[in-house]
C-alpha positions as CSV (number, residue, x, y, z in Angstrom):
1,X,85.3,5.1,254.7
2,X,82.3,5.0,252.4
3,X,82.1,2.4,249.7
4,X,82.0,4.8,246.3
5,X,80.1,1.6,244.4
6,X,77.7,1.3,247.4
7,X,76.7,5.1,247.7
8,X,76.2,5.7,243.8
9,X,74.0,1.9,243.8
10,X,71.9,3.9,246.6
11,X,71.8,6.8,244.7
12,X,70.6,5.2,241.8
13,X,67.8,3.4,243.0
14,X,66.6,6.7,245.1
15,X,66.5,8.5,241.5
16,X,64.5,5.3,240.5
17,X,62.1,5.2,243.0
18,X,61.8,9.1,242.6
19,X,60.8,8.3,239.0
20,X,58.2,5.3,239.7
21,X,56.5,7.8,242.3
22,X,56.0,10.6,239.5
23,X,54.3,9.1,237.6
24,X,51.3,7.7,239.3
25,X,51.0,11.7,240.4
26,X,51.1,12.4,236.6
27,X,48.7,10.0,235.3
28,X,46.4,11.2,238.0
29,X,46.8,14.8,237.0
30,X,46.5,13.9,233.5
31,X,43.2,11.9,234.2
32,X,41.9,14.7,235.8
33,X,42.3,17.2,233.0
34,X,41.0,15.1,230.7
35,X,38.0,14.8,233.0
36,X,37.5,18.7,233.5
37,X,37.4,19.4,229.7
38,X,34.8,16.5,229.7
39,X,32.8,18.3,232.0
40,X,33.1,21.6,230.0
41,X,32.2,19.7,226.3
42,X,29.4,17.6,228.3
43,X,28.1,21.6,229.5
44,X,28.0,23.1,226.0
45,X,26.3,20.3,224.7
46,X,23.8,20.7,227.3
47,X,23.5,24.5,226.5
48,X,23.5,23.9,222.7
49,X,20.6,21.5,222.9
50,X,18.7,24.3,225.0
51,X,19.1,26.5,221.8
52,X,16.1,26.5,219.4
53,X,16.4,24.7,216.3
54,X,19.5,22.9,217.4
55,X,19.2,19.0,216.5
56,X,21.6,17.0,218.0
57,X,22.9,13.6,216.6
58,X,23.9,10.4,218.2
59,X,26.0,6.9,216.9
């Protein structure tokens, strides 16, 4: 016969672990996203200092 407090101690620590291995995968997605609109704002700049007239600033 199966041990109830044994099973649901498993089962908890699977739903654990199922939780510390989502997030790695979300921070990565997240990190990724972030670096995609990068790309995009770091194209338009490129485009808008190609415009005549245009005078960009830096800090």
């Amino acid at each position: 016969m199966l041990n109830p407090e044994l099973l649901e101690r498993i089962t908890a620590r699977r739903a654990e672990l199922d939780e510390l291995e989502e997030q790695p995968a979300k921070q990565l997605a997240e990190a990724r996203a972030e670096r995609d609109e990068l790309a995009v704002a770091e194209r338009v700049l490129e485009r808008m200092s190609e415009q005549p007239g245009w005078v960009g600033t830096t800090t």
